[in-house]
Residue frames as a rotation matrix with the C-alpha (Angstrom) as fourth column:
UNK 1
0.409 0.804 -0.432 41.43
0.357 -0.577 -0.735 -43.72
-0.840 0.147 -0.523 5.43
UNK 2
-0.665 -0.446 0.598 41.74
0.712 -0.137 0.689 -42.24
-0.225 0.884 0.409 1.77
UNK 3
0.284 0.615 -0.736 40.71
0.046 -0.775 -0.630 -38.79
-0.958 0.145 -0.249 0.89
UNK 4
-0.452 -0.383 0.806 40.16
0.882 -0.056 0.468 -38.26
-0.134 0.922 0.363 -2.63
UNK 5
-0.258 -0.203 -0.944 40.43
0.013 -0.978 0.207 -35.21
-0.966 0.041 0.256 -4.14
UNK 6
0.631 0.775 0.024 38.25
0.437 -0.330 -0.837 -33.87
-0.641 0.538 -0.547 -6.86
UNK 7
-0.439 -0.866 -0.238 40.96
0.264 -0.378 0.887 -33.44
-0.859 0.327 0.395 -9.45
UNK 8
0.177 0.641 0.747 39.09
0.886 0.227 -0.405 -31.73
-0.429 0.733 -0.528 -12.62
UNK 9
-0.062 -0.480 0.875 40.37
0.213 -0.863 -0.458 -28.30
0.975 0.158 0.156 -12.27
UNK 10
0.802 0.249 0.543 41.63
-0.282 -0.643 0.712 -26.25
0.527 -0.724 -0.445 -9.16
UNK 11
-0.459 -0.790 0.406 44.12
-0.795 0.162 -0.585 -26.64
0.396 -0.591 -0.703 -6.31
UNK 12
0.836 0.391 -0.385 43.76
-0.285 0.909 0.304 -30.16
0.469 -0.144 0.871 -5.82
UNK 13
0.190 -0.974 -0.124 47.31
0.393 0.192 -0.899 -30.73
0.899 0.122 0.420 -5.93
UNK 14
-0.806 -0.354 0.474 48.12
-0.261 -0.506 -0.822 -28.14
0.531 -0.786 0.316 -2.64
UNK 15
0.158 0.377 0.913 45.43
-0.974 0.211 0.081 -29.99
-0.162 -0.902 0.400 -0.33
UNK 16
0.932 -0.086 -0.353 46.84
0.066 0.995 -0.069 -33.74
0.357 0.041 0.933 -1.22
UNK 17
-0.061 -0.909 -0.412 50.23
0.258 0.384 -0.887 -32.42
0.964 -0.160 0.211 -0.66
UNK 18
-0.123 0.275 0.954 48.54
-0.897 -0.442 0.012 -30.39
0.425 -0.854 0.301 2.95
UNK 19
0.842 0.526 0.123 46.88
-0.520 0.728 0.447 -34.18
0.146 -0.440 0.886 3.53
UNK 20
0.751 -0.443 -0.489 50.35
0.260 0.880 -0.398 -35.96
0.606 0.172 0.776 3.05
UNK 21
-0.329 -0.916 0.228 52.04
-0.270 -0.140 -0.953 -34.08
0.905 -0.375 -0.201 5.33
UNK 22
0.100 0.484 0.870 49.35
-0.995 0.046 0.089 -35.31
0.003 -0.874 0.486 7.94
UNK 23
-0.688 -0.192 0.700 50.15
-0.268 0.963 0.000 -39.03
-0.675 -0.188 -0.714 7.14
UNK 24
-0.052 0.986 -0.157 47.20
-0.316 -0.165 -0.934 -38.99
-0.947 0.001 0.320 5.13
UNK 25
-0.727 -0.072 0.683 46.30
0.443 0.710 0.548 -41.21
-0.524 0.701 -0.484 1.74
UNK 26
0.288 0.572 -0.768 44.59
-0.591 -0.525 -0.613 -39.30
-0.753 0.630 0.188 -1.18
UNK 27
-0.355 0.152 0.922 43.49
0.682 0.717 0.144 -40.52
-0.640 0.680 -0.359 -4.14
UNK 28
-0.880 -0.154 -0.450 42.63
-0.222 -0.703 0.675 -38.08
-0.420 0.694 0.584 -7.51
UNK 29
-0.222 0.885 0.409 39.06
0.504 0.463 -0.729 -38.45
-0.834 0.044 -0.549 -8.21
UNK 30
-0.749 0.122 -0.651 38.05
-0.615 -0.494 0.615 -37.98
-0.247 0.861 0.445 -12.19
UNK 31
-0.753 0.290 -0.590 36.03
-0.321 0.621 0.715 -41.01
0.574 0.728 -0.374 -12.44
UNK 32
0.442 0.878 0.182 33.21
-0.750 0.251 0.612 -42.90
0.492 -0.407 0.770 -10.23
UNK 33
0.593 -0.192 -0.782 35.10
0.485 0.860 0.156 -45.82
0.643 -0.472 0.604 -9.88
UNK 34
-0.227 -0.974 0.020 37.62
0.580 -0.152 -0.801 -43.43
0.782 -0.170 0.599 -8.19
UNK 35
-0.273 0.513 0.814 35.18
-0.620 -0.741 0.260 -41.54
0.736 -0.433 0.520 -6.24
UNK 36
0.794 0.492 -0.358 34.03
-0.094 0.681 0.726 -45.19
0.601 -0.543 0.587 -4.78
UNK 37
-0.039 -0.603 -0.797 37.65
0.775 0.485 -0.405 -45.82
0.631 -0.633 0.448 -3.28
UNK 38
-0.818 -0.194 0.541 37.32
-0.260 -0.714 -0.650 -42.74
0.512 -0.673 0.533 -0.92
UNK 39
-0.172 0.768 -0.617 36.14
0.925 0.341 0.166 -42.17
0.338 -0.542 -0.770 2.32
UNK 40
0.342 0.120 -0.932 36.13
0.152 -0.986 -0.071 -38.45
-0.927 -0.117 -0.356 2.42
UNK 41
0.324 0.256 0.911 35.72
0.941 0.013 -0.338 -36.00
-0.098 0.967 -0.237 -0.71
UNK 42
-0.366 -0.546 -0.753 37.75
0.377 -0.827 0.417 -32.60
-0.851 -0.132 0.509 -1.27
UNK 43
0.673 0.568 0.474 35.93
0.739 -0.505 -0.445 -29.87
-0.013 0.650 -0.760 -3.63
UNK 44
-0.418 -0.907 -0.046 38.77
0.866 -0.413 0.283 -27.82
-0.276 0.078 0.958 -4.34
UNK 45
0.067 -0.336 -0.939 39.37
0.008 -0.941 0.338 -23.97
-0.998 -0.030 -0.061 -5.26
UNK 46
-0.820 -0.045 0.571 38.94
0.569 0.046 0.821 -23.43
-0.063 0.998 -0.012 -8.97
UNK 47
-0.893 0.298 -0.337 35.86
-0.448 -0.660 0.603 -22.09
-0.043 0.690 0.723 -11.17
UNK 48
-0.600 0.691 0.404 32.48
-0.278 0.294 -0.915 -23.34
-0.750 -0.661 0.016 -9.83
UNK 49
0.724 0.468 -0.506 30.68
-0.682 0.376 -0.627 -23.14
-0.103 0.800 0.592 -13.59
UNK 50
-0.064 -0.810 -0.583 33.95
-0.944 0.239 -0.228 -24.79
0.325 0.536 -0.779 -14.77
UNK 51
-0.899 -0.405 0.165 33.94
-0.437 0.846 -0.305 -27.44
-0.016 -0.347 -0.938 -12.46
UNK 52
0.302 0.951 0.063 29.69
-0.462 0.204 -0.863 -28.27
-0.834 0.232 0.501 -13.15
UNK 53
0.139 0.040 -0.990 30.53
-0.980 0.147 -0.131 -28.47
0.140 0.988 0.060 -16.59
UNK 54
-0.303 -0.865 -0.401 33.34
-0.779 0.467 -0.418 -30.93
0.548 0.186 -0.815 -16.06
UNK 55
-0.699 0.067 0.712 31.52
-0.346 0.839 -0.419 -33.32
-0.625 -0.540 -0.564 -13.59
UNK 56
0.322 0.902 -0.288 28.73
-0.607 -0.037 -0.794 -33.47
-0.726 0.431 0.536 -15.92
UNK 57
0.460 -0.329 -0.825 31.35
-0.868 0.028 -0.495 -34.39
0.186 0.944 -0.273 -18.69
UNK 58
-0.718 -0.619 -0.318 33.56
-0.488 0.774 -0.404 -36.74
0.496 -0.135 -0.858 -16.51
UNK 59
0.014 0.967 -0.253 29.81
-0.176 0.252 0.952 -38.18
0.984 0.032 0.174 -14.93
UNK 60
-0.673 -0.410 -0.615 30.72
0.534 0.306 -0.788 -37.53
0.512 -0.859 0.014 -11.51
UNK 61
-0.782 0.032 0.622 28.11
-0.332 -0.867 -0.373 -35.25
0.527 -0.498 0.689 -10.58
UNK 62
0.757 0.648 0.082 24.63
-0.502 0.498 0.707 -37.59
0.418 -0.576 0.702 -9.63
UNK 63
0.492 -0.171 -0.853 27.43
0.438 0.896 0.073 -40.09
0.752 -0.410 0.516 -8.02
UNK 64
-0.867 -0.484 -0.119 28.94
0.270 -0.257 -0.928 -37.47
0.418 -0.837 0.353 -5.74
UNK 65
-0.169 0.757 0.632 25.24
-0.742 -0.519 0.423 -36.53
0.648 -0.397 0.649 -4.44
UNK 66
0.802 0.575 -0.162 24.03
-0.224 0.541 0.811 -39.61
0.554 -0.614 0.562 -3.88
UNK 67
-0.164 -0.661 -0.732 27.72
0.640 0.493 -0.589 -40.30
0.750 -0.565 0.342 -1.73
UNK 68
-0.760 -0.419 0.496 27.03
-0.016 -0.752 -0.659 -37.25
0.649 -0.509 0.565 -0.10
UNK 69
0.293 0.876 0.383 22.79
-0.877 0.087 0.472 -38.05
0.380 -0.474 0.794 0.83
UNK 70
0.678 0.156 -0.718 24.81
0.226 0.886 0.405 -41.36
0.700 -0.437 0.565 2.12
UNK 71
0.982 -0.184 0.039 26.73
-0.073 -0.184 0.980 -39.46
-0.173 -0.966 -0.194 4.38
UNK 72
0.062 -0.964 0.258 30.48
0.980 0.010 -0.199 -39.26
0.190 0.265 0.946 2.86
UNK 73
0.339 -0.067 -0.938 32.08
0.449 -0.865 0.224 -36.63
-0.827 -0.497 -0.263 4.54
UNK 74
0.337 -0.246 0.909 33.26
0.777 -0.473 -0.416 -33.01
0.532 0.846 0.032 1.97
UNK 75
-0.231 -0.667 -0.709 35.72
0.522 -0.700 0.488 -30.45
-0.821 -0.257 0.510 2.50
UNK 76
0.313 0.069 0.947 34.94
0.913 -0.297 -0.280 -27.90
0.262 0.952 -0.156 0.26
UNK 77
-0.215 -0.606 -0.766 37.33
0.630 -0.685 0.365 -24.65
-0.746 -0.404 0.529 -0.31
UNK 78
-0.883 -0.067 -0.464 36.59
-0.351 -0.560 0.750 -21.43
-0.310 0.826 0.471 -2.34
UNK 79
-0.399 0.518 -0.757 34.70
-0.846 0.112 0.522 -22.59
0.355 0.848 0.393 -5.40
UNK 80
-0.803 0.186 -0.567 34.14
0.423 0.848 -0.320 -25.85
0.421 -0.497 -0.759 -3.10
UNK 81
-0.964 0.203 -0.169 32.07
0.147 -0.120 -0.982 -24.02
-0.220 -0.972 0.086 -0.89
UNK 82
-0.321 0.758 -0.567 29.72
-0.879 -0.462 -0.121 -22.83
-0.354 0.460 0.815 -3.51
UNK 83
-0.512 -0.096 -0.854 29.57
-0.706 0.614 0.354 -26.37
0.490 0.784 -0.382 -4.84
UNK 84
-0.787 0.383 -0.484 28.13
0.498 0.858 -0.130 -27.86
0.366 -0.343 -0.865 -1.81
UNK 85
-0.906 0.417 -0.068 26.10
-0.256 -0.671 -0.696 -25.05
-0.336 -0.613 0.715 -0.93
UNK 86
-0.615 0.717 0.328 22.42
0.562 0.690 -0.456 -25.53
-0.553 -0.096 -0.827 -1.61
UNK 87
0.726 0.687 -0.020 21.62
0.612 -0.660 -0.435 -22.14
-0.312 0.303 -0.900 -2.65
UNK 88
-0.273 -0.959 0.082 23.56
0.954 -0.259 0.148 -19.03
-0.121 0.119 0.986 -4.80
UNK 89
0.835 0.472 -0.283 23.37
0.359 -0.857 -0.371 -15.71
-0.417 0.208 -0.885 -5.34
UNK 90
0.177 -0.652 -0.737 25.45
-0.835 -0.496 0.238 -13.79
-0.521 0.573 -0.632 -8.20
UNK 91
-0.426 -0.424 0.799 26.03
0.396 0.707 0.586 -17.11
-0.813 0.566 -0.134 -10.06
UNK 92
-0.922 0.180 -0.344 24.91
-0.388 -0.404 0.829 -17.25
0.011 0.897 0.442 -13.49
UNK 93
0.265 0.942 0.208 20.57
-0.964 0.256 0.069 -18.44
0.012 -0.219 0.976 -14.21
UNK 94
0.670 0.300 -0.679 21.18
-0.325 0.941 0.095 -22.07
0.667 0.156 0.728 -15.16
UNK 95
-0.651 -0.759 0.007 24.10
-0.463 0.389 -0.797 -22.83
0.602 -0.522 -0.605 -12.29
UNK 96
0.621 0.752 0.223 23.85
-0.413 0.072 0.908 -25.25
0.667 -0.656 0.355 -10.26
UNK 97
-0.140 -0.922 0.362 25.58
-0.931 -0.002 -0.365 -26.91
0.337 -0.388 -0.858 -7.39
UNK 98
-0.639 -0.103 -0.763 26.24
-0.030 0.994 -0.109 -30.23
0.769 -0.046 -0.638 -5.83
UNK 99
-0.076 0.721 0.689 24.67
-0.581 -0.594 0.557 -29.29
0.810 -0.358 0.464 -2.94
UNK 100
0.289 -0.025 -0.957 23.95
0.722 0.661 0.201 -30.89
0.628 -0.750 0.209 0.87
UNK 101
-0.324 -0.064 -0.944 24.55
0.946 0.008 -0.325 -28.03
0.029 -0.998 0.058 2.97
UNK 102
0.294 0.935 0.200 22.30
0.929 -0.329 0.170 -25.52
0.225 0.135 -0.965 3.96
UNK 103
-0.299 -0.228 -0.927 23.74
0.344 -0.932 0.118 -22.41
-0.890 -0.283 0.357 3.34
UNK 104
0.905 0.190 0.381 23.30
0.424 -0.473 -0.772 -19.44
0.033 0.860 -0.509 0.73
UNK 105
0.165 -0.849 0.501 26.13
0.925 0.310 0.221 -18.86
-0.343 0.427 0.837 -1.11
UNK 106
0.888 0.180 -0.424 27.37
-0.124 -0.794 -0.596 -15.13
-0.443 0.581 -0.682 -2.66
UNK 107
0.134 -0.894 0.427 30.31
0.990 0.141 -0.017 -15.89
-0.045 0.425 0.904 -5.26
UNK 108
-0.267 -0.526 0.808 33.11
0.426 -0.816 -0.391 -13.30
0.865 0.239 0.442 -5.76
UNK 109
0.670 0.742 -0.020 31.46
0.689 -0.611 0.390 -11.68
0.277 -0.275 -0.920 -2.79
UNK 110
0.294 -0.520 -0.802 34.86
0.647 -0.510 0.567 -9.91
-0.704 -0.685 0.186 -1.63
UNK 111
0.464 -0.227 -0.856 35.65
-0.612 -0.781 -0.125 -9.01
-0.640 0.582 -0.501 -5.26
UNK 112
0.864 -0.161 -0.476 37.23
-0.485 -0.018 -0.874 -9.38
0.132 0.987 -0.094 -8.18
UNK 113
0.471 -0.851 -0.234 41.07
0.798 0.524 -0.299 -11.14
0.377 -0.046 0.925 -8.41
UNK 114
-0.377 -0.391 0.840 42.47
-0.179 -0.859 -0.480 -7.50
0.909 -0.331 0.254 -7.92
UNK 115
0.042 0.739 0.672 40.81
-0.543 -0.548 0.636 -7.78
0.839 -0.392 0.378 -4.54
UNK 116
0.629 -0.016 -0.778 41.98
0.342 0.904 0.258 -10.83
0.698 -0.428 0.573 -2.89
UNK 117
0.384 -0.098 0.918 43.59
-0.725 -0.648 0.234 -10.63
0.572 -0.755 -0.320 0.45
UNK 118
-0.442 -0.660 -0.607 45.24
0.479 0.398 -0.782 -12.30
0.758 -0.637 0.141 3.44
UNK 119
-0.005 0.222 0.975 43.83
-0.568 -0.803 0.180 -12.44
0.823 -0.553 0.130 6.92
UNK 120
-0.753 -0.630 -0.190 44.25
-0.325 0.608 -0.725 -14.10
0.572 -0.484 -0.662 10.20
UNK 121
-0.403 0.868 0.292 41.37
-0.633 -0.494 0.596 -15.44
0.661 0.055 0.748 11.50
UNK 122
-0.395 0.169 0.903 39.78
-0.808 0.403 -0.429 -16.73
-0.437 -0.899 -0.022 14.75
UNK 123
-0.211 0.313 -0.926 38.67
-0.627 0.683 0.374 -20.47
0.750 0.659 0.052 13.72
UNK 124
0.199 0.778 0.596 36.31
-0.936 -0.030 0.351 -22.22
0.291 -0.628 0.722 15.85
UNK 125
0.994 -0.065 0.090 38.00
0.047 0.983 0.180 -25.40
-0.100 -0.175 0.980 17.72
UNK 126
0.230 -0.971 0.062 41.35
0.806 0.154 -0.571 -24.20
0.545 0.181 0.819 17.12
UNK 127
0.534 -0.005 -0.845 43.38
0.779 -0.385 0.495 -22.00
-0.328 -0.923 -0.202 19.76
UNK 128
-0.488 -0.600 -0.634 45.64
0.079 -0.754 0.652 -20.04
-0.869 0.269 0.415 17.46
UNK 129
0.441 0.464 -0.768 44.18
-0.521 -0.565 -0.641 -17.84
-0.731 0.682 -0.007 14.43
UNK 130
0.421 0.339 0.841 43.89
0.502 0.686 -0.528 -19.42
-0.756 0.644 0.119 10.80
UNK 131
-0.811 -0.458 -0.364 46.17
-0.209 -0.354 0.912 -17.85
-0.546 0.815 0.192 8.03
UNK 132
0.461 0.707 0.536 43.06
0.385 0.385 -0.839 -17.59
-0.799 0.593 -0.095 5.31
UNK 133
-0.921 -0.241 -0.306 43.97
-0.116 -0.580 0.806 -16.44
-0.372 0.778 0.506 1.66
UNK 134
0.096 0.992 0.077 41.16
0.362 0.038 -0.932 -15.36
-0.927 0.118 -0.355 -0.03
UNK 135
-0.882 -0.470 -0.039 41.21
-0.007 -0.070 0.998 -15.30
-0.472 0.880 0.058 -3.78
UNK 136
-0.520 0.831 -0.195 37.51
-0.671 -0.257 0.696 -14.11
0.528 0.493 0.691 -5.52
UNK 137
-0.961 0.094 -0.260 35.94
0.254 0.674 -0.694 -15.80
0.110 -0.733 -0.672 -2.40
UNK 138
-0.117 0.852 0.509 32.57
-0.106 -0.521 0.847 -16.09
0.987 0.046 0.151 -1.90
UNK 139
-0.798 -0.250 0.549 31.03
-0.556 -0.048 -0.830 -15.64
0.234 -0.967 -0.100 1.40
UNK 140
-0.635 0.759 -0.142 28.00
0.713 0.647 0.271 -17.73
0.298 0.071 -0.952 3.42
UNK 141
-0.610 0.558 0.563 25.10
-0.204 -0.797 0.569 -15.06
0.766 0.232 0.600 2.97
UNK 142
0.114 0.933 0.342 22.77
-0.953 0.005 0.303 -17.20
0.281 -0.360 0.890 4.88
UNK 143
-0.810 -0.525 -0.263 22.81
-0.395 0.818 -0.418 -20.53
0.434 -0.235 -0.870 7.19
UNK 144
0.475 0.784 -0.400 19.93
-0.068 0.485 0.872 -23.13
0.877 -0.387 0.284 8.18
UNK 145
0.743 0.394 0.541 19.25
-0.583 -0.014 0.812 -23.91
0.327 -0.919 0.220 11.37
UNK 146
0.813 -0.573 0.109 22.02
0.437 0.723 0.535 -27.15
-0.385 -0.387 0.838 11.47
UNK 147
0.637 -0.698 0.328 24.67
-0.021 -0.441 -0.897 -24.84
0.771 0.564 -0.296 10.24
UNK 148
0.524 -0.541 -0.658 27.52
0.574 -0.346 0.742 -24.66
-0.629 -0.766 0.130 12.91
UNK 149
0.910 -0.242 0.336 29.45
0.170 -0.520 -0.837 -21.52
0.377 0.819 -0.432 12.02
UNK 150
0.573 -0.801 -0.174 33.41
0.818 0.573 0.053 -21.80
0.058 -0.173 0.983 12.15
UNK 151
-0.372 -0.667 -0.645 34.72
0.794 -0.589 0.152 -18.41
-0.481 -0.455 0.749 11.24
UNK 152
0.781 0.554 0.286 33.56
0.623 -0.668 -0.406 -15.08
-0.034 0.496 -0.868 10.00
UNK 153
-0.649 -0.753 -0.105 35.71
0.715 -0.652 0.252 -12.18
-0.258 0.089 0.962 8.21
UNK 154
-0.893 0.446 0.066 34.52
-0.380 -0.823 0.422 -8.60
0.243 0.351 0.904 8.43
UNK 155
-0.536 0.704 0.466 31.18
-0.517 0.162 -0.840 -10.33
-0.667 -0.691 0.277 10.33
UNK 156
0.300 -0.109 -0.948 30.80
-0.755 0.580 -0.306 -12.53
0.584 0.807 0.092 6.87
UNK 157
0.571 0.247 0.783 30.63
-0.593 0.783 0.185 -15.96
-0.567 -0.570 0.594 6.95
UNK 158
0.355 -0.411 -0.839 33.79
-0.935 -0.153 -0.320 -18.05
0.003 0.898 -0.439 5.69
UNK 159
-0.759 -0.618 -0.206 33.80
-0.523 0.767 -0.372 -21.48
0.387 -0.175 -0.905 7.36
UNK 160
-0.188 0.781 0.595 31.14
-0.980 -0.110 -0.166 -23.27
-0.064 -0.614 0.786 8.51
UNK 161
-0.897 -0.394 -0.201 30.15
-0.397 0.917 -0.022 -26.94
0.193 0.060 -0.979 8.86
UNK 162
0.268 0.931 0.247 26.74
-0.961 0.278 -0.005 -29.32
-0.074 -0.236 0.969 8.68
UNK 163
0.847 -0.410 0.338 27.20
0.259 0.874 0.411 -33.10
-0.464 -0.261 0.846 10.02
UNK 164
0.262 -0.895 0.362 30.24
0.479 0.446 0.756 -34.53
-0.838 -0.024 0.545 8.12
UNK 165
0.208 -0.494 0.844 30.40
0.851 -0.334 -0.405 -31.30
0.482 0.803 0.351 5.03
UNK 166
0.523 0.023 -0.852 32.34
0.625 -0.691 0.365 -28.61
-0.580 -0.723 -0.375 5.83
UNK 167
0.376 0.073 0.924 33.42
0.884 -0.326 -0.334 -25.28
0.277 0.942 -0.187 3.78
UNK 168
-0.121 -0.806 -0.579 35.93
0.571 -0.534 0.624 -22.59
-0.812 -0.255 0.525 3.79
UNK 169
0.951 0.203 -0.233 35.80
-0.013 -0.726 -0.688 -19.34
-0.309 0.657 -0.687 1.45
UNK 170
0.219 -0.935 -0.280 39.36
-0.975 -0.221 -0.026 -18.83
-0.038 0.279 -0.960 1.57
UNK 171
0.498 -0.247 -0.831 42.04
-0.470 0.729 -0.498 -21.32
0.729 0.639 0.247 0.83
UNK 172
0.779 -0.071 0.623 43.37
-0.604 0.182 0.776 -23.71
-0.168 -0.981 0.099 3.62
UNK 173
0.747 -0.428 0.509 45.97
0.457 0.886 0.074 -25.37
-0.483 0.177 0.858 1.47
UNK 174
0.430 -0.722 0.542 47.86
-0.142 -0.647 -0.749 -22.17
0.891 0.245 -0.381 0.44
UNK 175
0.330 -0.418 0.846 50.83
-0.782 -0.623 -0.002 -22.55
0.528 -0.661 -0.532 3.01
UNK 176
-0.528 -0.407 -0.746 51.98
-0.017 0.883 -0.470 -24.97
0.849 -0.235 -0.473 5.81
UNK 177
-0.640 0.450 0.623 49.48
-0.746 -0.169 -0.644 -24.39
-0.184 -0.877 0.444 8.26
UNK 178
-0.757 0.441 -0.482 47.42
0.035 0.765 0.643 -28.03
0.652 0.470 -0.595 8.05
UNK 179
-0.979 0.171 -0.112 45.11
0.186 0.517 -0.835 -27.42
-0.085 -0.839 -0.538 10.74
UNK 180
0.071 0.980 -0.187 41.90
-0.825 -0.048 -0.563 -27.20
-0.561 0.194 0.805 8.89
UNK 181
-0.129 0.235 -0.964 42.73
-0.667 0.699 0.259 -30.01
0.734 0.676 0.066 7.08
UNK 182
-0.991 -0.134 0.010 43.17
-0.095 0.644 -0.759 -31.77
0.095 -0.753 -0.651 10.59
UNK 183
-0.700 0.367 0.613 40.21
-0.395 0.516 -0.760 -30.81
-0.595 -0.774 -0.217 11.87
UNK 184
-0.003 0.443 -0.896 38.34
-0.929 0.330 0.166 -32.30
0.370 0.833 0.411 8.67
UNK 185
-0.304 -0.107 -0.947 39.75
-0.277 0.961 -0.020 -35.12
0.912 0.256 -0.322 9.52
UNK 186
-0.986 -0.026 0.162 39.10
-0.164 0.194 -0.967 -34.89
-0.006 -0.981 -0.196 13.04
UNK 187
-0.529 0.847 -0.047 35.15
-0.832 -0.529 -0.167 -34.53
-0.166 -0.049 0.985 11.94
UNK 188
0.150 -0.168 -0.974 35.39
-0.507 0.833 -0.222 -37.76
0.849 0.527 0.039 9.68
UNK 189
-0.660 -0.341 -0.670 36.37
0.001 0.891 -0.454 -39.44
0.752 -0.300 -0.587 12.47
UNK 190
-0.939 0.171 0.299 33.65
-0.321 -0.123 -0.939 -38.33
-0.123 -0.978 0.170 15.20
């Protein structure tokens, strides 16, 4: 298996080096042809307009949809989360996102950078709490009907998961705790 990682801006880098400590093969995705060698897709942490722009520019954005309407699994963290989300609130008018899972989306919702935080959190499927860091995180406002929700901070949605895309407000690759990147991978495989 090869996860590639959405390398345009963001913490790419600190979930390839989370994926290599699982045995795991990752691949930097800037191009299409580089997007084809993967069988799972990471949407990193970064700047959500920033990263639009930039798939637009590097033409990755109609070729990750249509991998995703064919069923390629997505981690998305942070600014990921908003990227696959279907719907926003607080973005700017013309944003848009990749989209495929049926949540609304509130960027920043915890706050500003001054505002970020650190919290342990219960994380569905796993037996010990989730070190999250949360860094201008947004939260899931709203979830469709196939939504399974994963964890919630402060009764806020910050994890959650539809078929093979799943999404994290906070950052699961700050640290040495890999077990959200497991179970990713554990999804991918079921």
């Amino acid at each position: 298996m090869k996860v590639g990682l959405l390398a345009v801006q963001g913490s790419f880098r600190e979930h390839g080096q989370a994926f290599a400590r699982l045995g795991v093969e990752t691949l930097a995705v800037r191009r299409p042809a580089e997007l084809d060698a993967c069988d799972a897709l990471v949407l990193p942490g970064g700047e959500s307009t920033t990263i639009i722009k930039l798939l637009r520019i590097f033409e990755l954005l109609d070729p990750i949809r249509a991998r995703i309407a064919a069923g390629l699994p997505v981690l998305g963290t942070c600014a990921g989360m908003i990227l696959l989300a279907d719907r926003i609130l607080g973005g700017t008018s013309d944003q848009e996102t990749i989209g495929g899972l049926d949540v609304t989306v509130r960027r920043n919702a915890f706050g500003r950078q001054v505002d970020s935080f650190e919290e342990d959190l219960d994380f569905q499927g796993l037996s010990d709490p989730v070190h999250a860091v949360f860094i201008r995180a947004p939260w899931v406002e709203e979830a469709g009907p196939g939504v399974e929700i994963l964890a919630e901070s402060a009764g806020r949605i910050v994890a959650a998961r539809q078929g093979k895309l799943m999404a994290t407000s906070f950052h699961p690759e700050m640290g040495s705790d890999e077990r959200v990147h497991d179970y990713f991978l554990r999804l991918i495989k079921s």
